[in-house]
N, C-alpha and C positions, 0 to 999 in steps of 0.2 A: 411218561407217568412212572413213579417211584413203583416199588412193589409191594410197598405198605400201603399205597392209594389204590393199584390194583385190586389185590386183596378184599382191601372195603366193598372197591364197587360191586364185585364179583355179590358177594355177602348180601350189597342190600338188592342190586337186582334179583339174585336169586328169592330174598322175603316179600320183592314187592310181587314176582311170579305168584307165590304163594304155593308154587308146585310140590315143595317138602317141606313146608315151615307150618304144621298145621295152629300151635302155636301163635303164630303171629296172625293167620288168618280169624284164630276166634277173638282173636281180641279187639282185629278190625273192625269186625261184624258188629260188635259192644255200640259202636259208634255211629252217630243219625247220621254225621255231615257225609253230603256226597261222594268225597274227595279226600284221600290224607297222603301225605308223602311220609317216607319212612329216609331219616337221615343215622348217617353213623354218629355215636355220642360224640358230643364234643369234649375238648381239652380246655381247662383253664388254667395258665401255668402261674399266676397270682391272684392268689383269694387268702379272707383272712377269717380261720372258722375260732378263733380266740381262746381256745381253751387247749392248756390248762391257763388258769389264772382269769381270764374276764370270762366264766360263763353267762352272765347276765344279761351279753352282748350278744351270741353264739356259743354253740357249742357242733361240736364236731357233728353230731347225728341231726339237729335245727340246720345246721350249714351244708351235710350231705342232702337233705329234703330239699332245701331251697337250689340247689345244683341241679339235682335229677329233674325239679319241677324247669330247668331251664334247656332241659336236654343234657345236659352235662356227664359224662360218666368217670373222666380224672380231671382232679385238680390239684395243682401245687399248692400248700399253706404256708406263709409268709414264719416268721419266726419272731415277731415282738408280742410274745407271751411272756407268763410267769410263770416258771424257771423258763429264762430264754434259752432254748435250744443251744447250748455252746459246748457240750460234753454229753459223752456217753450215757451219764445217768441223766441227764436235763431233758437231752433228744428222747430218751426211752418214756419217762412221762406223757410225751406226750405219742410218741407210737401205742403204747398201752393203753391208749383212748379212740386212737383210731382204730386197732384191732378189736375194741370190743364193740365199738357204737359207728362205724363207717357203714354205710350205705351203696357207697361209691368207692372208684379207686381214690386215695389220698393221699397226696405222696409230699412228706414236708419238708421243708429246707431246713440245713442247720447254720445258725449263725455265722458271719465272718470273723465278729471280734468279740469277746466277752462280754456279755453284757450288752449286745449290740452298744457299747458306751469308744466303741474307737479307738481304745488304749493299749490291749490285748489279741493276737490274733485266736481266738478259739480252736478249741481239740477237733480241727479238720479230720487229720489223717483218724480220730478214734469212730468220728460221724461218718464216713465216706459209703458207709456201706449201708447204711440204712436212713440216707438223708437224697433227695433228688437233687440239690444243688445246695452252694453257700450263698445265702445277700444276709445282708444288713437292714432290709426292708425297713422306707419310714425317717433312716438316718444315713444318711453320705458319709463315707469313708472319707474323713479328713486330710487326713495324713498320706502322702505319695510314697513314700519310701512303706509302709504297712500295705497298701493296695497292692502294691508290688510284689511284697512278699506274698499276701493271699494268694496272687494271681499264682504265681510261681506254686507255691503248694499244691492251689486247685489243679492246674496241669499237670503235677508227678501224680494225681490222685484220678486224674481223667475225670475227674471234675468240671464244671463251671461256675463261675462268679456273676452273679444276678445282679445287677446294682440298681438301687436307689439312687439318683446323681442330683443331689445337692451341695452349693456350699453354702456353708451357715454363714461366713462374715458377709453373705448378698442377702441375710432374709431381712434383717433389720425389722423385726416383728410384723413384718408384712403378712394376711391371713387369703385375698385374693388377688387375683393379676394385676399388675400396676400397669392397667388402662385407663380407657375412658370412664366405665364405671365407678371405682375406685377414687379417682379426681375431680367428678361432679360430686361425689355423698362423703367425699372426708376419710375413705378409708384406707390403712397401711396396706401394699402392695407387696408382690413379690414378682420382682424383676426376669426376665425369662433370663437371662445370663446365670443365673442364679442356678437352674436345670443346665444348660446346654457346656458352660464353661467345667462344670467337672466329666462331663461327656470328653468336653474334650482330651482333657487331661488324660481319662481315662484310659481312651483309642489309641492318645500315644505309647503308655504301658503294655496295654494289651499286644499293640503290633511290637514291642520290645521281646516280650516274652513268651509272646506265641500260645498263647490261652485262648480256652472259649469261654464268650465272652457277652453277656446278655446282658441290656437296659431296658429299666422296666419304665413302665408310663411314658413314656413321652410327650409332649405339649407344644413346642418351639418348632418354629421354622427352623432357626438354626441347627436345632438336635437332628432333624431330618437331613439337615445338608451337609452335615457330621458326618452321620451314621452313612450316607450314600456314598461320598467319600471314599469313608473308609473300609466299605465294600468293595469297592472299585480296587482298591489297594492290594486287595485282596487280607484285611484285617478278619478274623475269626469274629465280628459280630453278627448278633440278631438284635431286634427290639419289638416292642409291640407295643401298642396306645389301648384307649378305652371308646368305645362304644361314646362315650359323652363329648369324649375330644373333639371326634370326628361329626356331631350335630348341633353341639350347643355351645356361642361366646361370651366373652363378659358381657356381652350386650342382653342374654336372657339371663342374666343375674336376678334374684330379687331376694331382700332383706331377709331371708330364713335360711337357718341352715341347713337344709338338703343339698341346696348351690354350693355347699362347701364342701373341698377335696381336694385333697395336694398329688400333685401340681394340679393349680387351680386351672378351671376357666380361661383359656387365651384370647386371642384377639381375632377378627376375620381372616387377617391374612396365616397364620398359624393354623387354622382350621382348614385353609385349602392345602396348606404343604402337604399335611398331616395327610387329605383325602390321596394327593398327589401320589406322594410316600407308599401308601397301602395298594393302589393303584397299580406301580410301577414294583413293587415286590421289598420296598427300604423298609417297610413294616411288612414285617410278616406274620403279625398274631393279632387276636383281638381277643385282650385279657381284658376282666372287667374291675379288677381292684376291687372286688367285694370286699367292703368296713364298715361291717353292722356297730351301732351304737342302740345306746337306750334312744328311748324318746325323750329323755328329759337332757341326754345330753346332745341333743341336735336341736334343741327348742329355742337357745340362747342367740339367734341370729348370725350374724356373718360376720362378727367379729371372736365371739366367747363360744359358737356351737366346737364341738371334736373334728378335725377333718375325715371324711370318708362319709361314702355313701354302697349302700348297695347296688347291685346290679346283673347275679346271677341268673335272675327272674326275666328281666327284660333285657337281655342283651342280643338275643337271636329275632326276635319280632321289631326289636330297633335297627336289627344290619339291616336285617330281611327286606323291611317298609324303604326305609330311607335309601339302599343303593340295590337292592335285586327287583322290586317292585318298580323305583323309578328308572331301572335302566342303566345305572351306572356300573353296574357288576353283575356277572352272571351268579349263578347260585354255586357254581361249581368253586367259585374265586372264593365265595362267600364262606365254603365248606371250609377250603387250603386254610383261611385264616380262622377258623374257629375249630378245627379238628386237625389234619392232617399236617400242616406244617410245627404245629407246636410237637406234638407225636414224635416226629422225627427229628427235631434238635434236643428234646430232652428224650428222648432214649426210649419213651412209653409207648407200648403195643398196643395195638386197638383193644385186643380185650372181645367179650362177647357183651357188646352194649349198644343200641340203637335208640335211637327215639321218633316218635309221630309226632307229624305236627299235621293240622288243618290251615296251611299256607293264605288262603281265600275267605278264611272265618276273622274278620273284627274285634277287636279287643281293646277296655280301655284298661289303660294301669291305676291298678286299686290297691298300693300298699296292704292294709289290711288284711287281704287275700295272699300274700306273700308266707311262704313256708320261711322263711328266715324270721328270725328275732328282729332286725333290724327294718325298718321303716323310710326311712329317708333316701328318697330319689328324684330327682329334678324333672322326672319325667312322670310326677305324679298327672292322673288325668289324661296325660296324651293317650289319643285312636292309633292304635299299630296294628297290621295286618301280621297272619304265624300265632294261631293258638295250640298251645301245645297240650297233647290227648296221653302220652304214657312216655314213661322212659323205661327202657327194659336194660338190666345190667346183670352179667351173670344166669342169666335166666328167671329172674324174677321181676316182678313190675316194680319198682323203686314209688 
């Protein structure tokens, strides 16, 4: 056991005693159900709270609610805003919004290339100190000989590189998985080579120059046989998938865009790797790609809707149900991928932040009821067991 997982335990056994924590006990008491577990907050090292520039989608204090309301006390913010994070004043916009309206810890990333547009490597060394990492979040580093050089950067900066891994000349306007769905209703695909062949690319870079080296999303069997690889190799990567990856295929697609989100919906066998992957330790995080949209622009169906969806809200009552409840996963495994493993590859300390959940209490998902802006989840309706009763962060109730 790490000493940063020690630590925790020590913490929450000590609140669930309740011997010194009078605090926590009255808050218990607030509460009918029989029963509540008290978990350390968790980490989301990719979410996207959109402001500065789209608040209409999120905003930083809409997107700290919707975290806390999911257990959550840090999260990483993606960087395809307006002004992208690519320089000192750019990054500062948007720290100047999280220092005044954060709820939670929020720790943002600063862009790889200007503009996240691929052409420019962005003022790394002037962001290093008040950014959690570099990605490009959303767009794939094109260019090998530019990746290279970031990576090399990131590393004299003790940095890491977060990568989005696509290449563009494979999307060929493709919007979901080029399965079976997609070829019975006429729709453009996106090829999983498309995700896994700049992975590859990547890992050969990364073991070149001796960086750390994070991929975000994952979706492909291939990407998992990558990334295990080149673990073996002893390559400086991590990666981590989504909550969606892991329970839902093109096979539960249907014509609305909630089902839309890049990288899209995979195929069955993609879905076991993925489970496999998490299983065996080749995923080691379960980030939820929160991508709040309006409602008007998720309404346009599965070819015209925005990709992204949210999932800060249900993404603990979905591991929870689907692999600690059926057996597949202890809750301890469940904790490593949603708090403790992220913690410890991006640098973040537990903090003074816990949350309750009522494990045994039924719940269905009611967008509506959602503290985020954003709407759209493919898991609208679904029965999940894990109702969550407070998040405490810093000593206050969030």
């Amino acid at each position: 056991m790490t000493e940063l997982k020690a630590k925790m335990y020590a913490k929450v056994k000590d609140e669930k005693s309740l011997s010194n924590c009078f605090f926590t006990q009255e808050l218990l008491s607030a509460f009918n159900a029989p029963e509540y577990s008290i978990l350390p907050g968790f980490c989301d090292v990719h979410v996207h709270f959109r402001e500065p520039g789209f608040s209409y989608k999120e905003t930083v204090r809409t997107g700290s609610l919707s975290a806390a309301a999911g257990g959550y006390t840090d999260v990483c913010t993606m960087p395809n805003l307006n002004p992208v994070p690519d320089s000192v004043e750019h990054l500062k916009e948007q720290t100047d919004i999280i220092k005044r309206d954060a709820l939670i810890g929020v720790h943002p990333y600063g862009a790889i290339t200007v503009g996240e547009k691929g052409e420019r490597i962005a003022d790394l060394e002037g962001m290093s100190e008040n950014c959690i990492a570099f990605s490009d979040d959303g767009r794939g580093v094109q260019d090998m000989g530019m990746m290279r050089e970031a990576m090399q950067r990131a590393k004299a900066l003790g940095k890491m590189i977060v990568a989005h891994c696509e290449v563009n000349d494979l999307l060929f306007g493709g919007y979901i998985h080029d399965g079976e769905y997609a070829r019975a209703r006429g729709h453009k695909g996106i090829c999983s080579e498309s995700e896994w062949r700049q992975i590859e690319r990547d890992l050969k870079l990364c073991d070149e120059v001796g960086c750390d080296y994070h991929v975000c999303h994952i979706s492909t069997k291939e990407s998992v046989e990558l990334i295990r690889a080149a673990q073996a190799d002893g390559v400086r990567v991590t990666c981590e998938t989504g909550p969606h990856y892991l329970i839902l295929t093109d096979k539960d697609l249907q014509e609305h865009g909630r089902f839309k989100m890049n990288p899209p919906l995979r195929g069955e066998a993609d879905k076991n790797a993925l489970i496999e992957g998490v299983l065996d330790g080749t995923i080691s995080m379960i980030a939820t790609d929160h991508a709040p949209h309006s409602c008007e622009e998720k309404s346009r169906g599965l070819e015209k809707s925005a990709f992204g969806i949210v999932g800060l809200e249900t993404a603990f009552p979905l591991m929870y149900t689907h692999f600690v409840k059926s057996g597949m996963m202890s809750m301890d495994k469940l904790v490593d991928l949603m708090c403790y493993n992220a913690r410890e590859r991006f640098g973040l300390p537990l903090g003074d932040g816990f949350s309750i959940w009522a494990l045994d209490e039924e719940l269905t998902v009611d967008p509506d009821k959602f503290k985020s802006k954003g709407r759209a989840t493919p898991f609208e309706g679904a029965k999940l067991f894990g109702a969550h009763k407070a998040t405490v962060y810093n000593g206050k109730i969030i």
